[in-house]
mmJSON file of the N, C-alpha and C atoms, coordinates in Angstrom:
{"data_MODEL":{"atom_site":{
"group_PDB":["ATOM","ATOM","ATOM","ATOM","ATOM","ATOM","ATOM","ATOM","ATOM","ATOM","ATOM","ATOM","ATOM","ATOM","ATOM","ATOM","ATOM","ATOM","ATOM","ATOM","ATOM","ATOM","ATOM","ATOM","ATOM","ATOM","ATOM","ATOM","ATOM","ATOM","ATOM","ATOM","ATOM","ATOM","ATOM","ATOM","ATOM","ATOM","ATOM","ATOM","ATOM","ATOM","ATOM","ATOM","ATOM","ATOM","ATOM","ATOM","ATOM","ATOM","ATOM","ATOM","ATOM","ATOM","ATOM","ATOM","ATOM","ATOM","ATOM","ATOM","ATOM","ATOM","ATOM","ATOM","ATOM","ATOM","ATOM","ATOM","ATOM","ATOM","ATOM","ATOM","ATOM","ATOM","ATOM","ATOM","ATOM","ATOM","ATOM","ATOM","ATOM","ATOM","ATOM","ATOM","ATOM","ATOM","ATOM","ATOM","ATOM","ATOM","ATOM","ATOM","ATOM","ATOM","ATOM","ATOM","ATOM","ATOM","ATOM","ATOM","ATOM","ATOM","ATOM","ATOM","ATOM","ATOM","ATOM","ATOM","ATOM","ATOM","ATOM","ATOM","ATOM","ATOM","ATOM","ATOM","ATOM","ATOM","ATOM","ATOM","ATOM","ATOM","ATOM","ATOM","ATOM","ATOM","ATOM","ATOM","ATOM","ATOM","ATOM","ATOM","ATOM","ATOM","ATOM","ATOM","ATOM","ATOM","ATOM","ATOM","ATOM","ATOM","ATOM","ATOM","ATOM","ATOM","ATOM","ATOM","ATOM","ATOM","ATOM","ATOM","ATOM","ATOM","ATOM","ATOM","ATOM","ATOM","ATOM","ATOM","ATOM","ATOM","ATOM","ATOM","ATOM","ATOM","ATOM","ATOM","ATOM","ATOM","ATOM","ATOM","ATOM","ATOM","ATOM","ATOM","ATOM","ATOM","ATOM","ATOM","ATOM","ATOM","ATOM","ATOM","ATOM","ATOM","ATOM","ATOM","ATOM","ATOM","ATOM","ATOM","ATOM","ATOM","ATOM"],
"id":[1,2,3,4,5,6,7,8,9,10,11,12,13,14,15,16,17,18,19,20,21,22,23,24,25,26,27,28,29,30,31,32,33,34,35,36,37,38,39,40,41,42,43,44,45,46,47,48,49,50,51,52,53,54,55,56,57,58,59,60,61,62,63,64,65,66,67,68,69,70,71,72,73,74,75,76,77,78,79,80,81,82,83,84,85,86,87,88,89,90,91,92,93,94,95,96,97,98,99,100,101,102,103,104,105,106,107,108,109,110,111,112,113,114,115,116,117,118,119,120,121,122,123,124,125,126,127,128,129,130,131,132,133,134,135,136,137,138,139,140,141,142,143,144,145,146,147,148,149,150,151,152,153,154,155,156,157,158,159,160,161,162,163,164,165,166,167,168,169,170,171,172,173,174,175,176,177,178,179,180,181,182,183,184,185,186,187,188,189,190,191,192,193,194,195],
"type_symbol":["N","C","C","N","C","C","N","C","C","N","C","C","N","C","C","N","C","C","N","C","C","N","C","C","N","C","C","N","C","C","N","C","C","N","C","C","N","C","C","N","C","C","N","C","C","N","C","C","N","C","C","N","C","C","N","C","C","N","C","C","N","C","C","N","C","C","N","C","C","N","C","C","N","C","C","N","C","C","N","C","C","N","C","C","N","C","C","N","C","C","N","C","C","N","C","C","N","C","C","N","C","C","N","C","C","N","C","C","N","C","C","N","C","C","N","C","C","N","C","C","N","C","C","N","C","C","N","C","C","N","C","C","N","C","C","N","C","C","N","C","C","N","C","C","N","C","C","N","C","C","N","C","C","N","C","C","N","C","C","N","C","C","N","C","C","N","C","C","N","C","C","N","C","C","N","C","C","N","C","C","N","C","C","N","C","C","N","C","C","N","C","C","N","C","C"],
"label_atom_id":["N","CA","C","N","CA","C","N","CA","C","N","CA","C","N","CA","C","N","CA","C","N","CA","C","N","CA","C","N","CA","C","N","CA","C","N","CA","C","N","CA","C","N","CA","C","N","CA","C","N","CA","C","N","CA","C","N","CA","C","N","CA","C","N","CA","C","N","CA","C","N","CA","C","N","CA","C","N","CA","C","N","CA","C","N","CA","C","N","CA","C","N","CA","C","N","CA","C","N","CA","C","N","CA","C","N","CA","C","N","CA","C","N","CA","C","N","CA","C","N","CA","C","N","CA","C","N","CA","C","N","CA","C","N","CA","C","N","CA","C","N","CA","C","N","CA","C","N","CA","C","N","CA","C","N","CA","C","N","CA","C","N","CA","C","N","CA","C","N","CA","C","N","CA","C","N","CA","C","N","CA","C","N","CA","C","N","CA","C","N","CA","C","N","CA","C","N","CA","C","N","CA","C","N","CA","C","N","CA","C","N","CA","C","N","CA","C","N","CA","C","N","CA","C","N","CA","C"],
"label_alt_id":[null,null,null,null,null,null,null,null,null,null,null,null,null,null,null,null,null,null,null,null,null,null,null,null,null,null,null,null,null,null,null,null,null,null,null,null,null,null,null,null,null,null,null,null,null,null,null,null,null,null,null,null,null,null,null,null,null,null,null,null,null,null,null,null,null,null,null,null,null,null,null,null,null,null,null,null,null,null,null,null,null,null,null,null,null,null,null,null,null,null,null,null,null,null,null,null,null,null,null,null,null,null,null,null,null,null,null,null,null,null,null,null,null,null,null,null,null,null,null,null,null,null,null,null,null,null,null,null,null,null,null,null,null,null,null,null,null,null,null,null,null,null,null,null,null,null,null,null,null,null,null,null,null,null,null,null,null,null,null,null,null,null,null,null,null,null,null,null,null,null,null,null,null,null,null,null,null,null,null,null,null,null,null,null,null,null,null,null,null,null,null,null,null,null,null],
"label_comp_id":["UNK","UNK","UNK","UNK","UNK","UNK","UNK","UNK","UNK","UNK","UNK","UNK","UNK","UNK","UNK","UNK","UNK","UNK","UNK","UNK","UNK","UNK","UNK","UNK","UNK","UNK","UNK","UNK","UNK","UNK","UNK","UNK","UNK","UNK","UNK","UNK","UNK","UNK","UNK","UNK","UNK","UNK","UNK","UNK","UNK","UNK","UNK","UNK","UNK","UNK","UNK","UNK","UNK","UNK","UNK","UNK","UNK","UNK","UNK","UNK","UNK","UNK","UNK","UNK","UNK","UNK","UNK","UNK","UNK","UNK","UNK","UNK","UNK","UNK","UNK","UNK","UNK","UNK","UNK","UNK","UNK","UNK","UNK","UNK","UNK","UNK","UNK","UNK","UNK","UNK","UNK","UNK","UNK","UNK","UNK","UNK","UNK","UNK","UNK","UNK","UNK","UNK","UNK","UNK","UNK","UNK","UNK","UNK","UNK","UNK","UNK","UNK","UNK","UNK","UNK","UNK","UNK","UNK","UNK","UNK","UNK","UNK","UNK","UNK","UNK","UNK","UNK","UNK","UNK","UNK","UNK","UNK","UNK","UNK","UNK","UNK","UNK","UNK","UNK","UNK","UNK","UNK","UNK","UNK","UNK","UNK","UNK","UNK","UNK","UNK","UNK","UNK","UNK","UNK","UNK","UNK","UNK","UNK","UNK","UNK","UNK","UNK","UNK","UNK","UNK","UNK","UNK","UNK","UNK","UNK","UNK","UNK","UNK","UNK","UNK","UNK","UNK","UNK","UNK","UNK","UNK","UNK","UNK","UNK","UNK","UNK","UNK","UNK","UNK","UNK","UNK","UNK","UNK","UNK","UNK"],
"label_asym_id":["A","A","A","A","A","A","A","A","A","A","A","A","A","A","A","A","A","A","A","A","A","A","A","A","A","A","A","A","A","A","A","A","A","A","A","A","A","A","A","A","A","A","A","A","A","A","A","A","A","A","A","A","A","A","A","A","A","A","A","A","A","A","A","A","A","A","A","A","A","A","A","A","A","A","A","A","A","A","A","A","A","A","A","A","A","A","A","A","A","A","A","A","A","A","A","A","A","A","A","A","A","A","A","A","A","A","A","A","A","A","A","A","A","A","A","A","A","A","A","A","A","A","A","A","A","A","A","A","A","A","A","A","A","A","A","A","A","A","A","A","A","A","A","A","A","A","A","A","A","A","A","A","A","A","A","A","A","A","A","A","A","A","A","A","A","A","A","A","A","A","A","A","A","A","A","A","A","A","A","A","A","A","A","A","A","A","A","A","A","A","A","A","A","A","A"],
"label_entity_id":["1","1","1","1","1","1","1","1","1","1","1","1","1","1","1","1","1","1","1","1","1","1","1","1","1","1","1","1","1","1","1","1","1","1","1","1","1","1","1","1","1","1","1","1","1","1","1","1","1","1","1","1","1","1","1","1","1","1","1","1","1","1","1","1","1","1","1","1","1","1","1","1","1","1","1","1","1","1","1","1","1","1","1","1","1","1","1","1","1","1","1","1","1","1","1","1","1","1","1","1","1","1","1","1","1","1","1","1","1","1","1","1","1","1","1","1","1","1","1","1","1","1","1","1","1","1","1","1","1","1","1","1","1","1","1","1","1","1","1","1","1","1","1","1","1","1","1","1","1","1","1","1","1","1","1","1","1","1","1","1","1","1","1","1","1","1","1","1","1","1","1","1","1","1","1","1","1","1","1","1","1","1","1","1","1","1","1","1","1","1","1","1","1","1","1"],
"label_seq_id":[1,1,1,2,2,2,3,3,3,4,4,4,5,5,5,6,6,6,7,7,7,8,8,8,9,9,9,10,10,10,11,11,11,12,12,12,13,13,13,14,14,14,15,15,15,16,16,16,17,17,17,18,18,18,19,19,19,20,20,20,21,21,21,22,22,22,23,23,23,24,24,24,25,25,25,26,26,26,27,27,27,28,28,28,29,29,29,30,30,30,31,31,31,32,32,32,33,33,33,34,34,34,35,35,35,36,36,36,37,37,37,38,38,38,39,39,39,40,40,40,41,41,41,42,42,42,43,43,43,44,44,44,45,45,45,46,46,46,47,47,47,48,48,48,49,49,49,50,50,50,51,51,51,52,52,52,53,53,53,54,54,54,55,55,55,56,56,56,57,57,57,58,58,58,59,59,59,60,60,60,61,61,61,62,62,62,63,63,63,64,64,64,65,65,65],
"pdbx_PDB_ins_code":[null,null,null,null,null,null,null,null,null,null,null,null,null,null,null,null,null,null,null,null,null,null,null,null,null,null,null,null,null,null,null,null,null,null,null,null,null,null,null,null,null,null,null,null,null,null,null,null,null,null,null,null,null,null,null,null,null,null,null,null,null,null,null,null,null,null,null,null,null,null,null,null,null,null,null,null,null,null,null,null,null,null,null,null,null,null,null,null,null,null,null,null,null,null,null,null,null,null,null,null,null,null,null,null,null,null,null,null,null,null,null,null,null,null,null,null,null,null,null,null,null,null,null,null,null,null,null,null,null,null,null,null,null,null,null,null,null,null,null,null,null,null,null,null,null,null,null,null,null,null,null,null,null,null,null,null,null,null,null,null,null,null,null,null,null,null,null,null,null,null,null,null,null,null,null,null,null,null,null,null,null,null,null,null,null,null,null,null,null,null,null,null,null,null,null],
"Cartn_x":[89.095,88.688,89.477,90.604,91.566,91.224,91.005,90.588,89.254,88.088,87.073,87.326,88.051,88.601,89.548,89.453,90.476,91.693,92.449,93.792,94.671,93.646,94.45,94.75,95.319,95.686,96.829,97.543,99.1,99.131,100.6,101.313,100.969,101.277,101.011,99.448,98.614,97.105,96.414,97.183,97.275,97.532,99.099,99.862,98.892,98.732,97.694,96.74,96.094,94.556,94.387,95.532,95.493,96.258,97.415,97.707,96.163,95.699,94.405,93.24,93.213,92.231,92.773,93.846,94.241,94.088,95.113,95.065,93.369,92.371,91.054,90.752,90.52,89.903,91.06,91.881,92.649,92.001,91.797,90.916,90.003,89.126,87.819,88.046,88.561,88.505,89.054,90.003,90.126,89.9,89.439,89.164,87.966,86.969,85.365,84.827,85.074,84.632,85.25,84.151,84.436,85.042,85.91,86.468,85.282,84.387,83.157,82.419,82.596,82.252,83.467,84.021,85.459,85.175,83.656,83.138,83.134,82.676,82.877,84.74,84.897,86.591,87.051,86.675,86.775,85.983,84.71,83.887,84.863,85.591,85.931,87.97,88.078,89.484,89.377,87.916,87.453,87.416,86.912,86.365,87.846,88.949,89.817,91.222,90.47,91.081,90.499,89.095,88.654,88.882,88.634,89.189,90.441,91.54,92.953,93.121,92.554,92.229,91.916,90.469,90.371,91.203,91.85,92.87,93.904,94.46,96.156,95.674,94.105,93.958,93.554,93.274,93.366,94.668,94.92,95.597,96.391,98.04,98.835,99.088,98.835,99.19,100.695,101.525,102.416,102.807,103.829,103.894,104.294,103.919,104.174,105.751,106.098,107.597,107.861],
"Cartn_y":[87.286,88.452,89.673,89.45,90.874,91.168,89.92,90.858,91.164,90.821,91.328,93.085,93.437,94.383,95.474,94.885,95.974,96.085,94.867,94.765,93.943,93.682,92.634,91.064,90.923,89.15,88.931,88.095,87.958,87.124,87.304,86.702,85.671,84.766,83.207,83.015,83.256,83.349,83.321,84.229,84.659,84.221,83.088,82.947,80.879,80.818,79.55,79.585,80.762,81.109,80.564,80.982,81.563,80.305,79.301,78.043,77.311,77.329,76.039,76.701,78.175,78.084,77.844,77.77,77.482,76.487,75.375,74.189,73.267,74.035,73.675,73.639,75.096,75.403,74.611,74.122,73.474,71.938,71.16,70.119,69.802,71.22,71.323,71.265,71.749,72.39,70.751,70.5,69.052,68.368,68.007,66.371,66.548,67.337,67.332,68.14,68.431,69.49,69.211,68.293,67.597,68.423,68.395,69.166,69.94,69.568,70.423,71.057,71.092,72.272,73.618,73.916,74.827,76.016,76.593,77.996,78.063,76.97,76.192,76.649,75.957,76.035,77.692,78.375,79.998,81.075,80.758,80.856,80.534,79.454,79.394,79.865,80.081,80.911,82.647,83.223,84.404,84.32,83.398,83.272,83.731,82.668,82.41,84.113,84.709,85.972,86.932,86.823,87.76,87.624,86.282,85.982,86.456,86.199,86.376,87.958,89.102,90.479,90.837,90.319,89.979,90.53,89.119,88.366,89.902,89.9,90.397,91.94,92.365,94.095,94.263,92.772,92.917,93.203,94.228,94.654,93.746,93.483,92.659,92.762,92.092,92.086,91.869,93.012,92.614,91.919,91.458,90.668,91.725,91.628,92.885,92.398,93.402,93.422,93.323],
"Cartn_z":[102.685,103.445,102.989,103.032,102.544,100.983,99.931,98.555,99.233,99.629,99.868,100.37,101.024,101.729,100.715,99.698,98.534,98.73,99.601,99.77,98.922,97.966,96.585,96.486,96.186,95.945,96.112,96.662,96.86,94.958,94.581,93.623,92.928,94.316,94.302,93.846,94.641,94.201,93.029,92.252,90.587,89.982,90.53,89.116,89.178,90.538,91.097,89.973,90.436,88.921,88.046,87.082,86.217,85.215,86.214,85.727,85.542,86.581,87.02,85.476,85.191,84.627,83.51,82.845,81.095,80.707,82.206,82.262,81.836,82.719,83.009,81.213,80.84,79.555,78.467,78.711,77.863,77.614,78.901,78.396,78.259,78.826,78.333,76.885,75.835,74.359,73.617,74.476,73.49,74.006,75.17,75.498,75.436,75.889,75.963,74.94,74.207,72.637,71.82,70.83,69.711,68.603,67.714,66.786,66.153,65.771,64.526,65.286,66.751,67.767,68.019,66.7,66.684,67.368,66.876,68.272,69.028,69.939,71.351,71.811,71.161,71.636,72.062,70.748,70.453,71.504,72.007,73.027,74.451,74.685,75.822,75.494,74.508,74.656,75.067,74.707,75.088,76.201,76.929,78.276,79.262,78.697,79.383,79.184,78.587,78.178,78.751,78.959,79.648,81.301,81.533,83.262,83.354,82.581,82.816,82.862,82.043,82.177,83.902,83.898,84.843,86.366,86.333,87.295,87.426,86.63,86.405,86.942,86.388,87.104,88.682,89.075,90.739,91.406,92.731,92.829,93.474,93.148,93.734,95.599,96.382,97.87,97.996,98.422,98.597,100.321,100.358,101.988,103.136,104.112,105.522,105.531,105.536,106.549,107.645],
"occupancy":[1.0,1.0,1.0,1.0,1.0,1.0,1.0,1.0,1.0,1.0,1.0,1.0,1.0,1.0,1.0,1.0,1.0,1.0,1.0,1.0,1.0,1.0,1.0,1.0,1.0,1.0,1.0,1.0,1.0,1.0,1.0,1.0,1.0,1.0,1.0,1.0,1.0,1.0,1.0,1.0,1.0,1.0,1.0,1.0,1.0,1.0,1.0,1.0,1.0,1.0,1.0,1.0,1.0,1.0,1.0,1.0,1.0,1.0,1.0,1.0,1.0,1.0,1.0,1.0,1.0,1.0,1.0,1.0,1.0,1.0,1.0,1.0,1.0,1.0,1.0,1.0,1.0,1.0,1.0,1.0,1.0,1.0,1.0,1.0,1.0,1.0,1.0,1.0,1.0,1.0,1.0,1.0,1.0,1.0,1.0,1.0,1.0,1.0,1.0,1.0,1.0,1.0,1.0,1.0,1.0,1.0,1.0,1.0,1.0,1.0,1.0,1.0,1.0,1.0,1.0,1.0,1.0,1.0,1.0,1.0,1.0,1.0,1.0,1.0,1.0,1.0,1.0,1.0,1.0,1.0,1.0,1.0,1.0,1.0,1.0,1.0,1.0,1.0,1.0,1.0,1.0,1.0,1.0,1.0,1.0,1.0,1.0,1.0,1.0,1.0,1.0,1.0,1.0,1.0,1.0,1.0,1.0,1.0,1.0,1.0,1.0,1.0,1.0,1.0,1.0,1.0,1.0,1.0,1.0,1.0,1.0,1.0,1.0,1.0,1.0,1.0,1.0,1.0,1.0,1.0,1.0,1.0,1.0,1.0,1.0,1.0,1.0,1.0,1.0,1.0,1.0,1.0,1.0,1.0,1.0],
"B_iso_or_equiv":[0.0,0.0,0.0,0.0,0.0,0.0,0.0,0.0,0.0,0.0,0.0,0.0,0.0,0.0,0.0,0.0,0.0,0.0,0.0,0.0,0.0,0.0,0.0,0.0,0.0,0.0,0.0,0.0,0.0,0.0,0.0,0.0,0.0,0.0,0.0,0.0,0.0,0.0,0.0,0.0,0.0,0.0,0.0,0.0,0.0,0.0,0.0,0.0,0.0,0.0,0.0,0.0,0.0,0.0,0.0,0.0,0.0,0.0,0.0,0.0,0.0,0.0,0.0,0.0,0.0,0.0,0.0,0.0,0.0,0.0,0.0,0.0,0.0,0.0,0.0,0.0,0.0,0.0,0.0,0.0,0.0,0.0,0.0,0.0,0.0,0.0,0.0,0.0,0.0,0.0,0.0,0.0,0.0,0.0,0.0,0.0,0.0,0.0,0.0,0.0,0.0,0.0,0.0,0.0,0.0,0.0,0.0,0.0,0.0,0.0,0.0,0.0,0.0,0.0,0.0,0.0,0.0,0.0,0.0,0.0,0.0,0.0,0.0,0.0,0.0,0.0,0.0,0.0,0.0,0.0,0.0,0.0,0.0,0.0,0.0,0.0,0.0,0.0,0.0,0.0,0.0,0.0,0.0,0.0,0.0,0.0,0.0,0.0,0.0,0.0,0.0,0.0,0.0,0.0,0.0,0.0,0.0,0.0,0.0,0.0,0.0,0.0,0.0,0.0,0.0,0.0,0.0,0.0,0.0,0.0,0.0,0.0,0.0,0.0,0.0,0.0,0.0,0.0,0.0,0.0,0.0,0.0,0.0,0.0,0.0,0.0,0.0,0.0,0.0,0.0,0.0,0.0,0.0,0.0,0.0],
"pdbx_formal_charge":[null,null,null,null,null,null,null,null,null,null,null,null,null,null,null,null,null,null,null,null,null,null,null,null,null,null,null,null,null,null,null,null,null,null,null,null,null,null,null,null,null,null,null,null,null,null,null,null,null,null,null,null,null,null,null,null,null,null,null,null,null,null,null,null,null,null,null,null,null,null,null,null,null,null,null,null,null,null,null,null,null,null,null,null,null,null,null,null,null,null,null,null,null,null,null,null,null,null,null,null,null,null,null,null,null,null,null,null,null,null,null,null,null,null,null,null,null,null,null,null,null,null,null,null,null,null,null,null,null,null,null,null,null,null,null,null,null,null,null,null,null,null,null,null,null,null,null,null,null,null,null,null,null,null,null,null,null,null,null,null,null,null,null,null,null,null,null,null,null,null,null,null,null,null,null,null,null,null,null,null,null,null,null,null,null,null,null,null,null,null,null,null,null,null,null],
"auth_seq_id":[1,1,1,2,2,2,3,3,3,4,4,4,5,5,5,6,6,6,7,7,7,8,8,8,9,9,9,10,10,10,11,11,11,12,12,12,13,13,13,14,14,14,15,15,15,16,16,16,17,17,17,18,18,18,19,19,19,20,20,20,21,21,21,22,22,22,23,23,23,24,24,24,25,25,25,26,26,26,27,27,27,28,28,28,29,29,29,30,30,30,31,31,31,32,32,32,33,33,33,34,34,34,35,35,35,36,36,36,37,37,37,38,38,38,39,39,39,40,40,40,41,41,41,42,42,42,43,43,43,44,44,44,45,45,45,46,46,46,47,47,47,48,48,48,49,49,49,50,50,50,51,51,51,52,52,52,53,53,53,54,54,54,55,55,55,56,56,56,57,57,57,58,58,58,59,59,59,60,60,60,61,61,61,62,62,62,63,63,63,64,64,64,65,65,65],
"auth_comp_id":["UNK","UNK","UNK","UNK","UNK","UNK","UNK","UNK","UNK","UNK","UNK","UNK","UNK","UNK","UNK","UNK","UNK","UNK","UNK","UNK","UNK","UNK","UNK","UNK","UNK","UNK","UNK","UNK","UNK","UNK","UNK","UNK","UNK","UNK","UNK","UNK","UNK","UNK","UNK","UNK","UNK","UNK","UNK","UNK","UNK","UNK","UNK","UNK","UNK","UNK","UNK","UNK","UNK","UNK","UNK","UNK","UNK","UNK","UNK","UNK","UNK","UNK","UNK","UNK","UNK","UNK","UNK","UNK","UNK","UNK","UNK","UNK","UNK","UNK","UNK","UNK","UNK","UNK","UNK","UNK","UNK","UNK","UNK","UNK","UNK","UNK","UNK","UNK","UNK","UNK","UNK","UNK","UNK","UNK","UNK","UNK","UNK","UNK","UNK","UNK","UNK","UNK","UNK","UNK","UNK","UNK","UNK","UNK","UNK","UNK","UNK","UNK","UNK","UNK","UNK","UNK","UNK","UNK","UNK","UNK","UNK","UNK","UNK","UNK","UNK","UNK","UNK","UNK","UNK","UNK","UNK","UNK","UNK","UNK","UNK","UNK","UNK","UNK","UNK","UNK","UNK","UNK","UNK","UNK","UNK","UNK","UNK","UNK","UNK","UNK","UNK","UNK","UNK","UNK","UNK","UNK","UNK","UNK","UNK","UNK","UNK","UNK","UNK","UNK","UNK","UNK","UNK","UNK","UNK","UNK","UNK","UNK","UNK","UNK","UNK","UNK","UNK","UNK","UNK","UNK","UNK","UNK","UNK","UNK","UNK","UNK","UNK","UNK","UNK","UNK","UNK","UNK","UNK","UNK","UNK"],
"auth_asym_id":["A","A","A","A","A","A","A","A","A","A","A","A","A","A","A","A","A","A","A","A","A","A","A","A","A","A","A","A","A","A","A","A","A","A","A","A","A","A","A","A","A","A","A","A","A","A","A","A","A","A","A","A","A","A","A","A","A","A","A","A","A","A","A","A","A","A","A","A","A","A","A","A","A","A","A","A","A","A","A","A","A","A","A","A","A","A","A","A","A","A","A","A","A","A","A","A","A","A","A","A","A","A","A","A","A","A","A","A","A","A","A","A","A","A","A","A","A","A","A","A","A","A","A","A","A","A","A","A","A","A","A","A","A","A","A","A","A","A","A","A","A","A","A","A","A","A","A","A","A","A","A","A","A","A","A","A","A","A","A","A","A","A","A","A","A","A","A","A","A","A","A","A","A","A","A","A","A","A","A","A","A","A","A","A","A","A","A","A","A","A","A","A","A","A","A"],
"auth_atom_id":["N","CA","C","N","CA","C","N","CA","C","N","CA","C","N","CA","C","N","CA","C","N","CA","C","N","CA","C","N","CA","C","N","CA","C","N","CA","C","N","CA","C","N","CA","C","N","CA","C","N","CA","C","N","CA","C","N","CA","C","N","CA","C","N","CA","C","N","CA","C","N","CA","C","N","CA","C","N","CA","C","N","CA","C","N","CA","C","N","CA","C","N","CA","C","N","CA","C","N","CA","C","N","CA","C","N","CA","C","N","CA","C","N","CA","C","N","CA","C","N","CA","C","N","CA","C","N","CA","C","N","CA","C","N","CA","C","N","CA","C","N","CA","C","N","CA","C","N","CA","C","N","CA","C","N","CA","C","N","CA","C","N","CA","C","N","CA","C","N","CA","C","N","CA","C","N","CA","C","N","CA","C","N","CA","C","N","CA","C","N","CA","C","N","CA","C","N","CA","C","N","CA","C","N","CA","C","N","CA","C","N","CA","C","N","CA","C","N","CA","C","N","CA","C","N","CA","C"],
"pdbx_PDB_model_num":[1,1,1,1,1,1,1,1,1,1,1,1,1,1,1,1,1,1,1,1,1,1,1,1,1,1,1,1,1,1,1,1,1,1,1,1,1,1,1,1,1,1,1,1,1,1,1,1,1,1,1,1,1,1,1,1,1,1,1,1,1,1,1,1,1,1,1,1,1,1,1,1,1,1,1,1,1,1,1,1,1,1,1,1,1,1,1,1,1,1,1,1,1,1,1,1,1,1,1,1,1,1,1,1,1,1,1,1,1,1,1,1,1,1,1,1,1,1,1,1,1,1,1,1,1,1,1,1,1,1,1,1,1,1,1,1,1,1,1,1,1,1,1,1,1,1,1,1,1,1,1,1,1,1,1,1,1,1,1,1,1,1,1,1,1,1,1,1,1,1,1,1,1,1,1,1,1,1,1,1,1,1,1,1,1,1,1,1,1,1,1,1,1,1,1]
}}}
């Protein structure tokens, strides 16, 4: 509700992201995409560059005092 609201993303949220999605596209590229599919791999390192862009220009929530 609060990013919906333009109040940003707390820290944690981000740095959560942004592990889960490398991690994700990491075994997507070698465990499920056979080596002689090398574009495939290159296709989803874009992907994971453009999400991470993304991610990092949402505005940080900092905590109420």
């Amino acid at each position: 509700r609060r990013y919906r609201n333009g109040e940003g993303l707390p820290l944690v949220s981000k740095v959560a992201t942004l592990v889960l999605l490398w991690a994700t596209l990491a075994v997507s590229a070698f465990a499920a995409v056979p080596s002689r599919l090398w574009w495939l791999r290159i296709i989803l390192l874009l992907v994971g560059v453009g999400v991470t862009v993304h991610v990092l220009r949402i505005k940080t929530r900092r905590r109420q005092a």
